[in-house]
Residue frames as qw, qx, qy, qz and C-alpha x, y, z in Angstrom:
[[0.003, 0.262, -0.296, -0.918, -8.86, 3.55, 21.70],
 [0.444, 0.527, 0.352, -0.633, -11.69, 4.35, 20.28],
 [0.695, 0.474, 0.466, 0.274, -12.44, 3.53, 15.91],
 [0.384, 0.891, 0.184, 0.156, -12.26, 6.61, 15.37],
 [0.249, -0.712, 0.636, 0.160, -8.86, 7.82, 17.04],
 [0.713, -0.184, 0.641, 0.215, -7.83, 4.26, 16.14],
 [0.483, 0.746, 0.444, 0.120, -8.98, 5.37, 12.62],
 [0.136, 0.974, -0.147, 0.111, -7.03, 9.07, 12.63],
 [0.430, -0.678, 0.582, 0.130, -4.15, 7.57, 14.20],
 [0.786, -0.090, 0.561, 0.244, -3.48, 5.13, 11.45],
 [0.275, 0.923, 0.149, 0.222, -3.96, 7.70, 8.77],
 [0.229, -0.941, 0.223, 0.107, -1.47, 9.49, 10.95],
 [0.659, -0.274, 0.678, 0.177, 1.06, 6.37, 10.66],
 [0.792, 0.261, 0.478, 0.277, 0.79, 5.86, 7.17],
 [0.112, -0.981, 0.060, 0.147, 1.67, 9.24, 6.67],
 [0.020, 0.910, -0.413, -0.030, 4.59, 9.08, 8.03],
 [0.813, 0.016, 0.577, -0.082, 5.36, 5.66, 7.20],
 [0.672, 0.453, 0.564, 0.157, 4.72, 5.86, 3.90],
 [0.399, 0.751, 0.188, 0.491, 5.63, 9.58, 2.55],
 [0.081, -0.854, -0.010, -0.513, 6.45, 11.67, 5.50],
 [0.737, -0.321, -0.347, 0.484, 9.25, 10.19, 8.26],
 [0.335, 0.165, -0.240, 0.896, 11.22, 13.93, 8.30],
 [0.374, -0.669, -0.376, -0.521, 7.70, 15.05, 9.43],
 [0.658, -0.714, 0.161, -0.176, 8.69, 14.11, 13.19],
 [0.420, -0.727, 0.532, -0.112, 12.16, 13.63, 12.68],
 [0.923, -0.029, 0.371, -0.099, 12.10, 9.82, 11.92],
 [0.136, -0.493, 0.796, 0.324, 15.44, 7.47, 10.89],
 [0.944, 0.217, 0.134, -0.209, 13.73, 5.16, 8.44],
 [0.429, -0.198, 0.767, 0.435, 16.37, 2.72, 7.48],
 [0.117, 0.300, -0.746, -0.583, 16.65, 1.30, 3.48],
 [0.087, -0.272, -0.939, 0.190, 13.82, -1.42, 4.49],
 [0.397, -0.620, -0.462, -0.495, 11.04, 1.29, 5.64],
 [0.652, -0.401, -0.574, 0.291, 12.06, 0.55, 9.34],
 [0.080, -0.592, 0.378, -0.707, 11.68, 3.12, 12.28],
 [0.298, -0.133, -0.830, 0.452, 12.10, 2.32, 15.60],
 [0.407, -0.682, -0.581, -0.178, 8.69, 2.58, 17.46],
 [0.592, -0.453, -0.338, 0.575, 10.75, 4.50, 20.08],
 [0.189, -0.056, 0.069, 0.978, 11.61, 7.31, 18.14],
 [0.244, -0.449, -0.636, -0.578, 7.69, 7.64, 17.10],
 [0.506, -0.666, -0.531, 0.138, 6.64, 7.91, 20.71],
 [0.584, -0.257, -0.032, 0.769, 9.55, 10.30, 21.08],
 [0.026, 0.051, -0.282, -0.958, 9.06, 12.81, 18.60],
 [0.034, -0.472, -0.668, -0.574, 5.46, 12.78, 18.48],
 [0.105, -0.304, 0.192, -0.927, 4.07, 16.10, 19.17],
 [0.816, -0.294, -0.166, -0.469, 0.38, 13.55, 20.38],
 [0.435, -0.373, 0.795, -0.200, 0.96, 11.24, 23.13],
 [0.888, 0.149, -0.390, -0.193, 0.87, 7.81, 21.41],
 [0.555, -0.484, 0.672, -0.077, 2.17, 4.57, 23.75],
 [0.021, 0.265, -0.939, -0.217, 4.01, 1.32, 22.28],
 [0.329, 0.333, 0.853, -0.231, 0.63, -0.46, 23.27],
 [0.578, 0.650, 0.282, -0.406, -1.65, 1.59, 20.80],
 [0.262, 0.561, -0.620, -0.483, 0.82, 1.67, 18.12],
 [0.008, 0.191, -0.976, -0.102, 0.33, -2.44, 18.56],
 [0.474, 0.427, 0.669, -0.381, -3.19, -2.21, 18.79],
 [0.534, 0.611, -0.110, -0.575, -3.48, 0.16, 15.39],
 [0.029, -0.466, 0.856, 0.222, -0.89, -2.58, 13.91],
 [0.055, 0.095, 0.987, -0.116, -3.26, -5.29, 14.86],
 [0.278, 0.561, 0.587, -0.513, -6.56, -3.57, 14.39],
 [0.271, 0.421, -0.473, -0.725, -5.85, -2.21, 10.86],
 [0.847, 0.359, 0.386, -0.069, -8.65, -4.33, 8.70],
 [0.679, 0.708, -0.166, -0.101, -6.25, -3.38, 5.79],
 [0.902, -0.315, 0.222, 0.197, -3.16, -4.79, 7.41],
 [0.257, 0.959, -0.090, 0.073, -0.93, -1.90, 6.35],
 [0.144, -0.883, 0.375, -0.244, 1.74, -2.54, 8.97],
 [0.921, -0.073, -0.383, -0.016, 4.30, -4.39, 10.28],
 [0.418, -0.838, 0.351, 0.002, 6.20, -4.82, 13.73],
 [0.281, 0.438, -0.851, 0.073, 9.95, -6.63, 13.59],
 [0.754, -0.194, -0.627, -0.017, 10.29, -9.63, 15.04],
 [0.321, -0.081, -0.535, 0.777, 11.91, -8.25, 17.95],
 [0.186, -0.803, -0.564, -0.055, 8.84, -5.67, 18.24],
 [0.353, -0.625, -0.129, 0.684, 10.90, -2.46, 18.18],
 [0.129, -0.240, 0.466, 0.842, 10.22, -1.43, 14.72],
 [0.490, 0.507, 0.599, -0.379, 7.35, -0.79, 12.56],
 [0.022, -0.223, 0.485, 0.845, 6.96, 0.03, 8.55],
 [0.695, 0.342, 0.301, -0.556, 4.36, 0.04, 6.32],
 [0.801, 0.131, 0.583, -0.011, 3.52, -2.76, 4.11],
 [0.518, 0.065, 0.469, 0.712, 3.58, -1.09, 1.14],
 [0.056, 0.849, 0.504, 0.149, 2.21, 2.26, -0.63],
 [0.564, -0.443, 0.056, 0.694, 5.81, 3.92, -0.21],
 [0.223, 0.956, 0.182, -0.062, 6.27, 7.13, -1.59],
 [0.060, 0.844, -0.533, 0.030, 9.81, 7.64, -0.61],
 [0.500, 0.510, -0.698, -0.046, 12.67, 5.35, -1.39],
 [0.705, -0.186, 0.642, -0.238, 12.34, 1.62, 0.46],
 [0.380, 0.039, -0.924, -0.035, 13.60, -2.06, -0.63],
 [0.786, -0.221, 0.007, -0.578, 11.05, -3.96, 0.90],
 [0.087, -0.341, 0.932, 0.088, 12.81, -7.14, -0.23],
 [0.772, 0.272, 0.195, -0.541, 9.71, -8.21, -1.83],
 [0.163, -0.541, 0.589, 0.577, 10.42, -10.86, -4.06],
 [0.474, 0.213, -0.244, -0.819, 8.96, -11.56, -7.35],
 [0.490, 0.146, 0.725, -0.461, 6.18, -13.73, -7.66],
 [0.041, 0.098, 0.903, 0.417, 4.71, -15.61, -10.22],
 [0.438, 0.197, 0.288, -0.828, 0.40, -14.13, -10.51],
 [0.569, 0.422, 0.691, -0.143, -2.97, -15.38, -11.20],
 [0.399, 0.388, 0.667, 0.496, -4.10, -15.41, -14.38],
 [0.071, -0.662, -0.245, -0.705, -6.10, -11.87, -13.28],
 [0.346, -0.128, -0.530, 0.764, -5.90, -9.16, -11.03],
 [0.023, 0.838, 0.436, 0.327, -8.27, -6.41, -10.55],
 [0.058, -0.066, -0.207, 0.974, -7.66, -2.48, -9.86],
 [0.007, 0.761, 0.648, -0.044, -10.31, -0.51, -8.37],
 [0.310, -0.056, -0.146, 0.938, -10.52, 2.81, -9.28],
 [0.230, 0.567, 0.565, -0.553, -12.86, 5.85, -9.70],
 [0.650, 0.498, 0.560, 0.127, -15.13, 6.25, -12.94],
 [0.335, 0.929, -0.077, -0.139, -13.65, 9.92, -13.71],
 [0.353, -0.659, 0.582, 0.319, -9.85, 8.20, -14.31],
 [0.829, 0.172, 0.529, 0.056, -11.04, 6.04, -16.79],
 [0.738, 0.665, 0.098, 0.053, -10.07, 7.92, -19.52],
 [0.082, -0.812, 0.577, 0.016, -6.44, 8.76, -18.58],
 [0.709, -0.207, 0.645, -0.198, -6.42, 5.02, -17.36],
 [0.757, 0.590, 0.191, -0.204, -7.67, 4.08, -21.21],
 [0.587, 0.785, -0.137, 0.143, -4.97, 5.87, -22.85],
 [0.076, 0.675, -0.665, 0.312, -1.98, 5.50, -20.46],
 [0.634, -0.215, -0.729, 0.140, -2.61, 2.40, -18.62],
 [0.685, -0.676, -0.201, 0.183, -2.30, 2.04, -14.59],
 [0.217, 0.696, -0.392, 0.561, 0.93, 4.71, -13.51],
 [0.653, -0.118, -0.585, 0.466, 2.37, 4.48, -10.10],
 [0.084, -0.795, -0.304, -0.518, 1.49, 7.88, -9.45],
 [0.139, -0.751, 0.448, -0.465, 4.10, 9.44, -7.52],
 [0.724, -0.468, 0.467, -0.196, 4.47, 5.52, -5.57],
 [0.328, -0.437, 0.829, 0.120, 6.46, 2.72, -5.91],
 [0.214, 0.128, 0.965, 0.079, 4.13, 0.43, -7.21],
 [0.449, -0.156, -0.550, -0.686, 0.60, -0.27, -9.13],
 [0.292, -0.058, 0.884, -0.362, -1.34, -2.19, -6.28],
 [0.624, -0.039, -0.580, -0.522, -3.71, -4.55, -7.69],
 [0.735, -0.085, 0.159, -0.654, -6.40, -6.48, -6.00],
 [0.077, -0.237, 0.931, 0.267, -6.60, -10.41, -6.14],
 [0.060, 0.571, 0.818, -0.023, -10.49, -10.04, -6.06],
 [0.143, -0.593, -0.475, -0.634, -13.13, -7.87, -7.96],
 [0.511, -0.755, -0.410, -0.018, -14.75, -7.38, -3.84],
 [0.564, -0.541, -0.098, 0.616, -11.70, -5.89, -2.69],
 [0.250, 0.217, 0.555, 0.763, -10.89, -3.81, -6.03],
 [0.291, -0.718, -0.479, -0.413, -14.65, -2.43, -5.46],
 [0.782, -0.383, -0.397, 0.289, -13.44, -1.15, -2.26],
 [0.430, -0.332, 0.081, 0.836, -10.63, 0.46, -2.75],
 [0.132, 0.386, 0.472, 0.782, -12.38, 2.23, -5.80],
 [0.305, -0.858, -0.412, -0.037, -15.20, 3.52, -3.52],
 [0.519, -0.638, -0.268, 0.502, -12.77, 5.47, -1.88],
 [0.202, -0.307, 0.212, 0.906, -12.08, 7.86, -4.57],
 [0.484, 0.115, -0.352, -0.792, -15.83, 8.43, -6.77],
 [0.924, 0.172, 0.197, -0.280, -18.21, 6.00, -7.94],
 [0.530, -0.568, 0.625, 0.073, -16.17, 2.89, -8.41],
 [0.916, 0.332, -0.203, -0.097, -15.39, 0.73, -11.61],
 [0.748, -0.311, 0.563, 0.164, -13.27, -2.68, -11.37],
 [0.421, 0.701, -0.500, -0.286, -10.69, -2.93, -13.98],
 [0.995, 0.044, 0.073, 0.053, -9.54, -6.57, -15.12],
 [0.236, -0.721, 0.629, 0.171, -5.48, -7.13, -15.14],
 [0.908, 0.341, -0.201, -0.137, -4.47, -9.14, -17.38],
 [0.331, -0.735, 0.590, 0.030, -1.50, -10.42, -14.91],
 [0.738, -0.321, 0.514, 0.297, -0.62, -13.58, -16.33],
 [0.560, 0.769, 0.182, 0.251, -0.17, -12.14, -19.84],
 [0.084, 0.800, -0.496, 0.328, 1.99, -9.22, -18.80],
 [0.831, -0.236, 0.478, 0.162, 3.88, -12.54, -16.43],
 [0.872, 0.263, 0.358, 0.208, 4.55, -14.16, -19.79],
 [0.470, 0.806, 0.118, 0.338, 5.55, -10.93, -21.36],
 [0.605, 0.356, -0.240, 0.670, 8.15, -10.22, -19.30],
 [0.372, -0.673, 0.144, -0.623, 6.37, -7.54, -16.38],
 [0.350, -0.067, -0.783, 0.510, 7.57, -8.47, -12.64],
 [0.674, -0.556, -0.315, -0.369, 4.93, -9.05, -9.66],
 [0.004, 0.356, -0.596, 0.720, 5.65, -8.26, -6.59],
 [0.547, -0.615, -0.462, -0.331, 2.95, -9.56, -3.56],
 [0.152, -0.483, 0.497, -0.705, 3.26, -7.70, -0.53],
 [0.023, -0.107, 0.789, -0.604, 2.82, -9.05, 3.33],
 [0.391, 0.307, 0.551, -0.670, -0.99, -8.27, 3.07],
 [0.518, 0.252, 0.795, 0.191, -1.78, -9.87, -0.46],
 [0.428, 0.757, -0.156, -0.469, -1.69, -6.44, -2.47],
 [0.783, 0.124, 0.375, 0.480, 0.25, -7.11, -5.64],
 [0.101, -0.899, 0.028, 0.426, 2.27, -4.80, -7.12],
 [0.671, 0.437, 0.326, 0.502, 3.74, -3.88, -10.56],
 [0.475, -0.066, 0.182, 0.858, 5.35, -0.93, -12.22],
 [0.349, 0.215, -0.301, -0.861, 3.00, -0.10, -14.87],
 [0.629, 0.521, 0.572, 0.069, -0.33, -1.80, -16.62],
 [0.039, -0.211, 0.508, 0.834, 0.03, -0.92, -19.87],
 [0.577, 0.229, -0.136, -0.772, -3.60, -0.31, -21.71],
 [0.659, 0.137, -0.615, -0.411, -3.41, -3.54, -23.77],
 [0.310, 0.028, -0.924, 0.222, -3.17, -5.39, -20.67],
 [0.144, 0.029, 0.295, -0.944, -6.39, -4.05, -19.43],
 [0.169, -0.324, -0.835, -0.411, -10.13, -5.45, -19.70],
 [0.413, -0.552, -0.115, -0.715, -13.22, -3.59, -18.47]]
């Protein structure tokens, strides 16, 4: 496959992964899990078991994951609709960092970080990655997390498969430029 298919087809997958299984049909279990079978099945594009394992393995963001048995796939994390992961909580660095884009700051200011329609806050464990993700929505600004404060204070931390971290909420005060 090509970047780009390899590129539209994971887009496609997190999709429905992440917000949109009744799109084609798809049994996600409680977990996230669909069987890779039914995905080949019901998709209206030919997709084989072998590219799904290539996008799996070729994601640089390391969205996905197969079972152990290799008949299932879910994303990592960035769920929209209802999923246990079975993440469990996790003790953070002193700071995290969210990247976002420079027109949110002021919502951001006065309400903190929101979850916006997902499960989770994902935070960054590095400023470089944080810059990143922020590019992808404006001209980017890195926000400081003040994670082991909101730790101390009582906020659970989640760290997904691919070293996001994840919270409920920042609140403002836990925030630094």
């Amino acid at each position: 496959m090509d970047k780009n298919e390899l590129k539209a087809r994971s887009k496609f997958l997190s999709r429905l992964l992440r917000h949109k299984p009744e799109a084609l049909g798809l049994d996600m279990d409680p977990q996230g899990w669909v069987a890779i079978a039914q995905i080949i099945e019901n998709s209206k594009q030919p997709v084989t078991r072998a590219q799904i394992q290539e996008i799996v393995q070729e994601n640089s963001k390391q969205r996905f994951a197969l079972s152990a048995d290799g008949l299932r796939i879910r994303a990592i994390q960035g769920h929209s609709v209802e999923v246990d992961l079975g993440l469990p909580a996790c003790t953070p660095p002193e700071y995290l960092y969210h990247g976002t884009a420079e027109t949110t700051l002021p919502a951001i200011r006065s309400e903190g970080l929101t979850r916006q329609g997902r499960h989770h806050v994902h935070l960054s464990p590095d400023a470089e990655t944080a810059r990143a993700v922020g590019t992808r929505h404006g001209a980017p600004v890195v926000l400081t997390v003040k994670a082991g404060q909101m730790h101390g204070d009582g906020h659970k931390f989640l760290l997904s498969e691919n070293g996001v971290w994840l919270c409920d909420t920042v609140p403002p005060e836990y925030l630094g430029s």
